[in-house]
N, C-alpha and C positions, 0 to 999 in steps of 0.2 A: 411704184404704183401698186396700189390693192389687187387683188384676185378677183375676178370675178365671182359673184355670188349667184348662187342658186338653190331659189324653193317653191317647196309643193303647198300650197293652200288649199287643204279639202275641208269640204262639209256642204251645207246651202237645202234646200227643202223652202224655206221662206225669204223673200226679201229680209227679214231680220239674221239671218246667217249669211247671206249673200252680198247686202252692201258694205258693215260692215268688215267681211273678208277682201272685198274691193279696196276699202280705206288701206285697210293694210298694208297691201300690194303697193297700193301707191306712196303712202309713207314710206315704204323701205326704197324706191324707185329715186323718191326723192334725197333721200339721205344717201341713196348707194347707185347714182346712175350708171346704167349697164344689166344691172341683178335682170336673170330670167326667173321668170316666174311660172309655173305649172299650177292650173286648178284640177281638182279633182273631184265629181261629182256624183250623184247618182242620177242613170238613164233616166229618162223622164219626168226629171223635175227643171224646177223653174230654172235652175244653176245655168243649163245645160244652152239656155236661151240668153240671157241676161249675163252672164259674165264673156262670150263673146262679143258681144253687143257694148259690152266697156274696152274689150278691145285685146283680151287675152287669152292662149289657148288654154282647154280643158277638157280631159280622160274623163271618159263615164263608166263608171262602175254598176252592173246590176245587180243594186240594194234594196230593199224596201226597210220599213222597220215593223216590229210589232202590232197584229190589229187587232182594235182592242173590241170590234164589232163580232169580227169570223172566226174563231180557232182555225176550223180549215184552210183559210188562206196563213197560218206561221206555221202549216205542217212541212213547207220548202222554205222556210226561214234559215235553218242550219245551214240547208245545201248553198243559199243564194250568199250568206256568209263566208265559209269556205272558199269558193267562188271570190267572190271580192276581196277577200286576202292574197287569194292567190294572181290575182290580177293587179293588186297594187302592187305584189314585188315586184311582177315585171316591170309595171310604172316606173317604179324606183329606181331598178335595175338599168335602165335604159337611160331615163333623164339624170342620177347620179345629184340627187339633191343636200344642198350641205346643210339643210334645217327642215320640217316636214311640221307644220301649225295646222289644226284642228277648231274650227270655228264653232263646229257642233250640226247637226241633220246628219243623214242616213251615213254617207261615203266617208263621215270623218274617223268611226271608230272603224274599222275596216284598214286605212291608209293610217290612220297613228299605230294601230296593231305590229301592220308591216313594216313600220319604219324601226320600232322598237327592235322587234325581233335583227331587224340590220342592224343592229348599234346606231343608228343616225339619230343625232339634235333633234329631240322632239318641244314642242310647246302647243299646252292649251288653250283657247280663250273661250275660257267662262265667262257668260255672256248673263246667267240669272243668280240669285241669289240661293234654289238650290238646283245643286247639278243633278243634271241624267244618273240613271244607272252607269251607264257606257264611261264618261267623263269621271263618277265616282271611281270603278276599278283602274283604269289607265291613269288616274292622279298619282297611281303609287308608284308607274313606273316610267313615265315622262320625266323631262329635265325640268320644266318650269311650266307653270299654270298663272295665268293672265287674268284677275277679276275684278269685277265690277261694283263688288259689296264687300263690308267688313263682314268678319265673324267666320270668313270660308275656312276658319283652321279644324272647323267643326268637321268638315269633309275631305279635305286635303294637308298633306305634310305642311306643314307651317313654313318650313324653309325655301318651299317652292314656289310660294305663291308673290305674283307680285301686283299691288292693286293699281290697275293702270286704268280703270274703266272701261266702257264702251264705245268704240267710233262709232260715231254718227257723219251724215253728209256735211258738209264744210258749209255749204251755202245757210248753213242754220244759224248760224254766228252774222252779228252783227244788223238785228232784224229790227230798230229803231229807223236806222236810215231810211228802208225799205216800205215802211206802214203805209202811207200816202199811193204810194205807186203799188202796193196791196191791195187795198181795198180800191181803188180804180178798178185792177184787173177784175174784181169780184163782182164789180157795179155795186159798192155801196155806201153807203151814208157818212162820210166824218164826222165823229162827235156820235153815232149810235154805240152801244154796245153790243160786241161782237162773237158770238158763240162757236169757237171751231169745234164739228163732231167726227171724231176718226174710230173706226172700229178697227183696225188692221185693213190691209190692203185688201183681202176677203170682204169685207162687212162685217158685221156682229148683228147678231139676231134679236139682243135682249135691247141695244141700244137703241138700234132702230126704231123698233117699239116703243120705248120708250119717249124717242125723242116725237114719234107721230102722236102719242100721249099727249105732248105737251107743247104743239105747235100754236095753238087757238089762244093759251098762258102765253107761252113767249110774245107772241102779237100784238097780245094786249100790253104787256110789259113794253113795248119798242126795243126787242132785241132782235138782231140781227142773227143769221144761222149761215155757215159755209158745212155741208155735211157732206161727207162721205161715206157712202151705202154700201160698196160693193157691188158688183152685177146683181145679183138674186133681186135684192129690195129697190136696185135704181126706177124700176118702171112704177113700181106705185108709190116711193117718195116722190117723183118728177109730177107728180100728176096731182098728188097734195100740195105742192111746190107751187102747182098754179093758182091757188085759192090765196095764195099771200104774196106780198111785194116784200117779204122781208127775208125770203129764204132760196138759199142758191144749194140744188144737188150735184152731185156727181159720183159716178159711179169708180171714180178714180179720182185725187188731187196727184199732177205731175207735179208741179210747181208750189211741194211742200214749205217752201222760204215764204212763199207768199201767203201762203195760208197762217203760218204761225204767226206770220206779221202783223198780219188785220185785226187778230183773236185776242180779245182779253181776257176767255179763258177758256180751256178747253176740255171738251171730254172723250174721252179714249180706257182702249182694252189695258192692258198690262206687261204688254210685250217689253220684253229688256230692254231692245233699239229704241221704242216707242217712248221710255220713260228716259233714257239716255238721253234722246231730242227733248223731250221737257224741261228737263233740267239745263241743257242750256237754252233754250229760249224762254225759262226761266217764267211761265205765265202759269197761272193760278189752274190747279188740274182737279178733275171729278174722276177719279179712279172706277171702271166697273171691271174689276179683274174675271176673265174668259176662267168657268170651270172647266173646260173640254179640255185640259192641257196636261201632260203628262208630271206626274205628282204636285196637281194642282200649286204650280211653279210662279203664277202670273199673283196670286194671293197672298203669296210669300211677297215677291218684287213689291205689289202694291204696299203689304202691312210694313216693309222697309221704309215705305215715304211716308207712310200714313202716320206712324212711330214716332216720326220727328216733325210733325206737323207743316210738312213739306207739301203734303196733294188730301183731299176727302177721298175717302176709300165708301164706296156703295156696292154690298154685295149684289152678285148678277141676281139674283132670285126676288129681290127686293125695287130692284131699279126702275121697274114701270110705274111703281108707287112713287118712291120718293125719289127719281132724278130733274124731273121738270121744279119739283118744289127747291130742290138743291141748287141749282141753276138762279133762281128768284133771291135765292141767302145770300149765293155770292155779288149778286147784279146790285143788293141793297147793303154792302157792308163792306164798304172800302176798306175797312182796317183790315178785315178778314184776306181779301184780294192780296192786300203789298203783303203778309203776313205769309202768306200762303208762296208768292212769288218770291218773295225775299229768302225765303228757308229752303226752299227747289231750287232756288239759283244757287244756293251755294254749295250742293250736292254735285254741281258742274265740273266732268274732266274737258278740259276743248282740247287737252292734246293727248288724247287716250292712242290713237295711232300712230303717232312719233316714237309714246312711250312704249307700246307692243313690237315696233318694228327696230327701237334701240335694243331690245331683247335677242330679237331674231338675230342680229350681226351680231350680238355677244356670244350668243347660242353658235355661231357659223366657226367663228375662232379666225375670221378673213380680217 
C-alpha cells in the first residue's frame, strides 16, 4: 500500500489563482485518495473565504504585495515578508508536507521561500505567459515549473519546465450538449446570435463602456448579450438592460458552463484562467487585454493568441471605438467565426490538472 501523501498549496488573491489551485487539489485527490492537502493564503483575501467553501483547510499568512499607488504603504513590506517566512516554516514544520506548489498571488513566494530553504519538493505553476518577478527568481531554485505557454525557457531553466497548461473548471467541457438548456436559463431566442461579455469576476471599466457604446448597434443587428459587469457598473448596465429585450445583466455569471454554452462568441479581459476557459470551449474570442496588470502580463497572454490567429486582440485604450464594430465583423463573417474557433480550440489542455498533479506525486517520491 502507498504512503500517504501530503501537500501545501499556496498562492490565491483572485479567482484566477484560486480555482485553478482547487483543480489541483482535486486532481491529486483523485489519482491519490487519502493525500491531505493544506492551503495557504494571504489574510484577507478572497482564498481565505472560497477555498473553505470548496471544502479544505487553509493558514493565512499576513502578506500584501507591492503598491504601485502609495510608496508609504511598501515602507512595512520587508517586515510583512519576514513575517510570512517565518510563519510559513512553522506551517511546514507542523503539517511535514512531502510537496509545497505555488499557484502565484501574495502567500505563494513567502511559502515556496520556506519550503526551499527546508529542502522540500517544490513546484510552480505558471499560470501567464510572463511570470512575476517572485516566480522569475524562485524558477532557479524550485524542482519543476508548470506552464501554460511555449517559449518560457526564455525565463526559466529549460529542464524544469513542464508544459501542462492551465486548469480550468471541469463543467466547461462538453458545452454542445448543454446550448439548448443554456439559453433557456438566460431567456433567450434559439437561432439569435449570442454575445457573452466577461470582464473578470470584478468587471472591467473599458468594456463596459464600450459594450453601453454599442447596445443601440447590437439591437439593431439582432444580437443577443449575456454580460457581466461586476458590482461597480451592475446598477446602470441593469437600468440600460431595460430599454432592450435582447440583453440579460449581471453583476456575477455562477453558472459559467451555461454562459459559454449559449455564446457564439465572446468578449473578455486576458486573464490566463479566462483564456485557458476559451480555449476549451473553443468559441470565437475579442481580446481587450486589462493594462492595470503587473508587467502588462494580460497583452503578452492576449498577443500569444492573437499570433496564431486564435482570438482578435483590441487594445483597452481603443475599445470604445472599435469593439461594437468588431462584434458586427464577427456576427457577418462565418469564415472568420469557425476560423477563429477552430485555431482556439486547438490551443485546448482539458487535462492540465491530471498533468500538474502527476508531477506533484513524482515530485512526492511516494
Amino acid at each position: 500500500m502507498s504512503q500517504q501523501l501530503k501537500i501545501i498549496i499556496s498562492g490565491g488573491g483572485t479567482g484566477g489563482h484560486i480555482f485553478p489551485a482547487i483543480a489541483i487539489a482535486r486532481a491529486v485527490e483523485e489519482m491519490r485518495p487519502g493525500t491531505e492537502i493544506l492551503f495557504v493564503g494571504a489574510i484577507g483575501r478572497m482564498e481565505m473565504e472560497k477555498v473553505p467553501a470548496a471544502g479544505y483547510k487553509i493558514e493565512g499568512l499576513e502578506i500584501s504585495g507591492i503598491s504601485r499607488s502609495s510608496m508609504v504603504k511598501n515602507i512595512s513590506l520587508p517586515a510583512k515578508v519576514w513575517k510570512s517566512v517565518k510563519r510559513a516554516k512553522e506551517i511546514i514544520s507542523e503539517f511535514k508536507p512531502d510537496v509545497i506548489i505555488g499557484v502565484g498571488g501574495y502567500a505563494s513566494g513567502p511559502t515556496l521561500w520556506a519550503g526551499i530553504r527546508k529542502h522540500i519538493p517544490t513546484l510552480i505553476q505558471e499560470q501567464n505567459s510572463y511570470p512575476g518577478v517572485t516566480n522569475k527568481i524562485l524558477g532557479k531554485r524550485v524542482n519543476k515549473i508548470c506552464v501554460a505557454y511555449s517559449g518560457m525557457e526564455k525565463y526559466f531553466p529549460s529542464t524544469k519546465i513542464i508544459m501542462s497548461g492551465n486548469p480550468v473548471r471541469q463543467d466547461i467541457q462538453g458545452l454542445e450538449a448543454k446550448r439548448n438548456e443554456a439559453l433557456e436559463y438566460f431567456k433567450l431566442k434559439n437561432g439569435g446570435f449570442t454575445l457573452l461579455v466577461i470582464g473578470g469576476s470584478l468587471g472591467a471599466r473599458t468594456i463596459n463602456h464600450s459594450i453601453k457604446n454599442a447596445l443601440a448597434l447590437f439591437a439593431d443587428n439582432n444580437i443577443q448579450v449575456i454580460w457581466q459587469t461586476g458590482k461597480t457598473f451592475y446598477p446602470e448596465a441593469n437600468e440600460l438592460a431595460g430599454k432592450y429585450s435582447n440583453i440579460r445583466v449581471f453583476d456575477f455569471i455562477s453558472k459559467m458552463d451555461y454562459a459559454y454554452a449559449a455564446a457564439d462568441a465572446v468578449v473578455s479581459r486576458a486573464g490566463a484562467i479566462s483564456l485557458a476557459e476559451l480555449c476549451i470551449a473553443g468559441k470565437p474570442a475579442i481580446l481587450v487585454p486589462s493594462p492595470n496588470v503587473a508587467e502588462d502580463h494580460q497583452t503578452k497572454n492576449a498577443n500569444s493568441l492573437g499570433n496564431k490567429n486564435a482570438a482578435l486582440v483590441i487594445k483597452d485604450e481603443l475599445a470604445e471605438q472599435e469593439l461594437g464594430k468588431t462584434v458586427i465583423d464577427i456576427v457577418n463573417d462565418e469564415h472568420l467565426r469557425n476560423s477563429l474557433s477552430k485555431n482556439i480550440k486547438a490551443l485546448a489542455i482539458p487535462d492540465s490538472a491530471q498533468r500538474i498533479a502527476k508531477e506533484i506525486i513524482q515530485l512526492s517520491g511516494k
